[in-house]
C-alpha positions in Angstrom: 25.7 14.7 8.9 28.2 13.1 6.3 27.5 13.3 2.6 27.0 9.8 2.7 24.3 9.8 5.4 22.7 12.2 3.0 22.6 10.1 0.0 21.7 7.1 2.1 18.5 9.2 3.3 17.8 10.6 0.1 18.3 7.1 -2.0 15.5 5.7 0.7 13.0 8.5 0.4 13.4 8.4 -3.6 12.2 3.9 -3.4 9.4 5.5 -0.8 5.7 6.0 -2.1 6.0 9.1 -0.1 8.7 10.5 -2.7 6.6 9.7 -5.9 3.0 7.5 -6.0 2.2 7.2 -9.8 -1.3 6.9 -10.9 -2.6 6.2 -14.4 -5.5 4.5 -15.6 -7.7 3.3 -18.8 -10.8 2.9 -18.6 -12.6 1.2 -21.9 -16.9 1.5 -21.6 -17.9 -2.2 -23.1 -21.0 -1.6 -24.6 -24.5 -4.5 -24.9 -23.9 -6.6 -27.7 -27.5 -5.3 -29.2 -27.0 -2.3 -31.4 -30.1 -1.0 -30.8 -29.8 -0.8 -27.3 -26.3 1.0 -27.8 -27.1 3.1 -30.0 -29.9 4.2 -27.7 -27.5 4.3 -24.6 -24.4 5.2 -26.7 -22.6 7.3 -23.7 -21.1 10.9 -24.7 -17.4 12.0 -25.5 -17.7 14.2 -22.3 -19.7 11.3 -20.7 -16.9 9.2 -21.4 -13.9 11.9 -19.9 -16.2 12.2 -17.0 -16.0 8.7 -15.6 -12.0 8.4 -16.9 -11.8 11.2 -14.5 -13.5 10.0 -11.7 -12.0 6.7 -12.0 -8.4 8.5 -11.9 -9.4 10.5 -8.6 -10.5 7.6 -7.0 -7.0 5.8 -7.8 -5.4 8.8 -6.7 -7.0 9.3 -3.2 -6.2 5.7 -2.4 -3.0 5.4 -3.7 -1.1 6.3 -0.3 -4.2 5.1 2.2 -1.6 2.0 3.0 0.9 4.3 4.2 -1.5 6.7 6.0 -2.9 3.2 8.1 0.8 2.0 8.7 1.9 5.4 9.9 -0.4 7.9 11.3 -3.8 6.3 11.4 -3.8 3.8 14.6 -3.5 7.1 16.7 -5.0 9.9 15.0 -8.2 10.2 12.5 -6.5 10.5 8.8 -9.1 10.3 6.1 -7.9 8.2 3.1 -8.0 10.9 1.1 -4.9 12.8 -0.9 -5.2 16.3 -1.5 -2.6 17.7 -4.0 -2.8 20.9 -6.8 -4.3 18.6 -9.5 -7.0 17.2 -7.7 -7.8 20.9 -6.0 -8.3 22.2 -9.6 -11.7 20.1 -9.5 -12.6 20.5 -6.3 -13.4 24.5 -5.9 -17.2 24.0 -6.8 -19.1 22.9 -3.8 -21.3 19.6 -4.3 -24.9 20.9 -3.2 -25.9 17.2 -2.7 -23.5 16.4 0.3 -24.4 16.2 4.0 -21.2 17.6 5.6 -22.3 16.9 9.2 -20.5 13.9 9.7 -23.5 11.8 10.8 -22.8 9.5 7.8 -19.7 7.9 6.9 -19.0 9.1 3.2 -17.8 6.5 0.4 -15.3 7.5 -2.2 -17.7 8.6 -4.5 -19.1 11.4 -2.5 -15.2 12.1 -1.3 -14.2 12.6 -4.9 -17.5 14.4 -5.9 -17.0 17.0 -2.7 -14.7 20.1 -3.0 -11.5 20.4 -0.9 -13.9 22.8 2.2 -16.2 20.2 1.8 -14.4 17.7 2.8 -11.9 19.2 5.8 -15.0 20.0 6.8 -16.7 16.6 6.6 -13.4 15.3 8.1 -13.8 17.3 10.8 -17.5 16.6 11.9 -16.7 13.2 11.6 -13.7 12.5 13.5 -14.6 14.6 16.2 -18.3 12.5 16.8 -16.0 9.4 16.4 -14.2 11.6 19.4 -10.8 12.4 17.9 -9.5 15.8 18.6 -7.3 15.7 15.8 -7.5 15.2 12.3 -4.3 14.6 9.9 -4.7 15.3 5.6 -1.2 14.9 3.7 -1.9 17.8 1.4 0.8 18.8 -1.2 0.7 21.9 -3.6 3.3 22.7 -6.2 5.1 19.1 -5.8 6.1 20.2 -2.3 4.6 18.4 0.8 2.8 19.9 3.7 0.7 18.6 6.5 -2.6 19.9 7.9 -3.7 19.5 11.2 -7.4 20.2 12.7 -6.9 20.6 16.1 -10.9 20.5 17.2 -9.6 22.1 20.7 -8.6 25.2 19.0 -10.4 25.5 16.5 -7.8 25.8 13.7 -6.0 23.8 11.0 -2.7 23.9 11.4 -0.3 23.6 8.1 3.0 22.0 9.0 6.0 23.2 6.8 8.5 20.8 7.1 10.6 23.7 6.1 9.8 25.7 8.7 7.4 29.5 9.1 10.4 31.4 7.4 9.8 29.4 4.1 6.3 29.5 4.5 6.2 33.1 4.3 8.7 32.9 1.4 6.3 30.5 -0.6 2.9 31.3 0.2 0.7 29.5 -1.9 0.3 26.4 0.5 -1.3 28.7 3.3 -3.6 31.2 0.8 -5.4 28.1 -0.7 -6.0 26.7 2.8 -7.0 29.6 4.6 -9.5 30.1 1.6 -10.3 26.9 2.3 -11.1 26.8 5.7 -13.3 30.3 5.5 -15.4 28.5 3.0 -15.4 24.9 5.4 -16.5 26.8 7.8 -20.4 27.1 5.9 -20.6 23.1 7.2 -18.8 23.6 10.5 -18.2 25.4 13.7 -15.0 23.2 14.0 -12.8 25.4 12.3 -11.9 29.1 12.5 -8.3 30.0 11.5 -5.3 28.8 10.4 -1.8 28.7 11.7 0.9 27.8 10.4 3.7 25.7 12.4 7.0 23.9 11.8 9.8 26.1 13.9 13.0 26.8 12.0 12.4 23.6 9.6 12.9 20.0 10.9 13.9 19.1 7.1 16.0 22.2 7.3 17.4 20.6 10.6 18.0 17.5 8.9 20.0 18.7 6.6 23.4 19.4 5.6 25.7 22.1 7.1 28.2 24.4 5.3 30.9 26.0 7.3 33.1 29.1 5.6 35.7 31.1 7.6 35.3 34.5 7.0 38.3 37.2 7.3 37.6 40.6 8.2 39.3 44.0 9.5 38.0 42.8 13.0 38.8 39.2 12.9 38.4 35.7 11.6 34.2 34.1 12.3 32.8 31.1 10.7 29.3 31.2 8.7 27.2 28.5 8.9 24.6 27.4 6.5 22.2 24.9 6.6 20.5 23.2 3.6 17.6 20.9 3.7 17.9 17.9 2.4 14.7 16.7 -0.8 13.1 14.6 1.7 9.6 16.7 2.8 7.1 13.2 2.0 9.4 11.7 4.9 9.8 14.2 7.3 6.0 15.3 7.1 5.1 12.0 7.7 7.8 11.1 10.6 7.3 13.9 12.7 3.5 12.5 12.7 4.2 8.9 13.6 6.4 10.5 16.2 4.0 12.9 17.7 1.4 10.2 17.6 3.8 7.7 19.4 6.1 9.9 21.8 3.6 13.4 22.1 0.4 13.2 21.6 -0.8 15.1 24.6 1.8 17.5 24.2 0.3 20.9 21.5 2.1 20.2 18.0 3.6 23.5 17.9 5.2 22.3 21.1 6.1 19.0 19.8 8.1 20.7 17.1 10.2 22.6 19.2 11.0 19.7 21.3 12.2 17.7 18.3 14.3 20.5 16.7 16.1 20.9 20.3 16.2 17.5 20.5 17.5 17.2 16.4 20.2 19.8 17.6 21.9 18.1 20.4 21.9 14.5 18.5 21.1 15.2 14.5 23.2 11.9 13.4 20.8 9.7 15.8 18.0 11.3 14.3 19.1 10.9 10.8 19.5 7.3 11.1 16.0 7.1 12.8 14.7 9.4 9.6 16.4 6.3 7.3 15.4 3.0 9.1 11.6 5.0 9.3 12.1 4.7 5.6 13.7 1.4 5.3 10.5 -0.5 7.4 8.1 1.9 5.4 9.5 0.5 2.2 9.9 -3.2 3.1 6.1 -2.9 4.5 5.0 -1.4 1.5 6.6 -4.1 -0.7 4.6 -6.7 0.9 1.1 -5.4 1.9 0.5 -2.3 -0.5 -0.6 -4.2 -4.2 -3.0 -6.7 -1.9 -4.2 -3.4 0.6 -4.9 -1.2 -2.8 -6.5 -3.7 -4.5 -9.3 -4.6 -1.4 -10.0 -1.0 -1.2 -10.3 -0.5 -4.8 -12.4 -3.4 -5.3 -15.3 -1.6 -2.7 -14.4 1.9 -4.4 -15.5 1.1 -7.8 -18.9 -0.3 -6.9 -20.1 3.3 -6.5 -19.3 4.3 -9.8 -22.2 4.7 -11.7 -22.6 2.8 -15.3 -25.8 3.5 -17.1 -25.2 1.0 -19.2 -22.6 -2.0 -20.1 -19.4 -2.4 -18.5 -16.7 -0.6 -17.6 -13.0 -1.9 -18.2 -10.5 -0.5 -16.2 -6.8 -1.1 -15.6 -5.1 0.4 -12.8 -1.5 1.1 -12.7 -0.4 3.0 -9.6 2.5 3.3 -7.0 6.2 3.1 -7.3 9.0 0.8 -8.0 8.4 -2.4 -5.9 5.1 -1.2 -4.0 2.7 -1.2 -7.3 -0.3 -2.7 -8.4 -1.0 -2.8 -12.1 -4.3 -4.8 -12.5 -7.7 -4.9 -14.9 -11.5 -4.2 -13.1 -14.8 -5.1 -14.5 -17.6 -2.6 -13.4 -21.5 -3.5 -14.6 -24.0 -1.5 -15.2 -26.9 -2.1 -12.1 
């Protein structure tokens, strides 16, 4: 690949909502216009933080649905929600309230409420009485992207390093919170058991750049090659799905990923330009539907927030570049 293939690929994935997804809000509590009745209902400080942060999680768990429905959902059973270090930090407790079986679909609320083996675990149930055999979470950890996948068949959830195994056991932190994860899931379902990890010698590695140096010795002249992966692990994760969904689906993932790297191999600069137009129609899709698709699902999201009392206001700024939505909401109290 040329170094200007590179930057094209890299100056697609850095417009994409897969390279950065943004999520801020305020949220102002509008209180009755009788004193009385606020002072009596005056919500805490901590009461306050609690709903700013609930509001925020809910933002963040929709904020790439539009791009798990374009790319990986017609196929495969993706839950719309987005599991990343921050939001794991509040979601180690386990939420004694839940019904993990599946038997009822959850709303946002009880997704944000549940904690991270809660809900692979709720994913799980569900998908698989919906009868998918598969279920797909985007799941990143330390700014780096990884995919799981819960193969119901075998009983595992597989964590896809675009990287490859190799840098998976070089950075293990990815795999120790999930396996920790699934022993725990595994309380609310006899779906899961292990975890694997999967991913080959690295399609991102694959997709990369090579480095070529002649080395001189006593016995002779041999070249060195090196191979360096190119900043793009939101795109690949999320094209090698929408092409196992499309091209492999009956084929076992770990098989699908060796297929691919072969395939990468004997024609990387085709696949490289697939990688970029991938990114070019996710970008010009997202510029057109996401604001409008956020929005709708926002709109149902934040009727199960509950306000005691008076109204919330709350402005919503979230997604990237020309793919945003920035726009005010009015919840009321019941």
């Amino acid at each position: 690949m040329s170094t200007s293939d590179a930057t094209q690929i890299v100056h697609e994935y850095k417009q994409s909502l897969l390279y950065s997804c943004r999520a801020s809000v305020r949220v102002k509590w509008i209180l009755p216009s009788s004193t009385a009745d606020a002072q009596v209902h005056m919500p805490s400080y901590q009461d306050r933080n609690k709903v700013t942060k609930l509001v925020l999680r809910f933002v963040r768990a929709r904020s790439l649905s539009p791009v798990i429905d374009t790319l990986i959902r017609f196929s495969a059973c993706a839950p719309h929600v987005c599991m990343d270090l921050i939001d794991l930090r509040y979601s180690e407790v386990d939420n004694p309230d839940l019904d993990c079986s599946g038997k009822e679909k959850w709303s946002m609320m009880q997704k944000a409420s549940a904690s991270f083996a809660q809900l692979i675990a709720y994913s799980s149930n569900r998908c698989h009485a919906d009868g998918f055999s598969r279920v797909l979470i985007p799941y990143a950890v330390d700014k780096h992207w990884n995919m799981i996948v819960v193969d119901v068949g075998e009983k595992a959830a597989l964590l896809f390093e675009p990287n490859g195994v190799r840098y998976a056991a070089q950075n293990p932190h990815p795999t120790q919170v999930l396996e920790r994860t699934i022993h725990a899931a595994s309380k609310w379902t006899p779906l899961l058991e292990t975890v694997r990890v999967c991913g080959g010698e690295g399609v991102q590695t694959a997709l990369g750049l090579e480095t070529q140096t002649v080395h001189h010795g006593r016995e002779g002249s041999h070249v060195i090659t090196k191979r360096l992966g190119l900043p793009i692990c939101g795109a690949v994760i999320f094209w090698v799905m929408s092409e196992w969904m499309g091209k492999g689906a009956n084929m076992r993932f770990d098989d699908f990923v060796d297929l691919l790297l072969n395939d990468i191999d004997r024609e990387k600069a085709l696949h490289v330009q697939k990688v970029t137009f991938f990114l070019q129609s996710l970008n010009a899709k997202m510029h057109q539907t996401y604001a409008s698709d956020i929005d709708s699902a926002l709109r149902k999201d934040f009727q199960h927030i509950p306000v005691p009392v008076g109204t919330l206001n709350i402005r919503v700024r979230v997604g990237q570049r020309n793919a945003h939505l920035d726009k005010k909401y009015a919840v009321t109290a019941a």
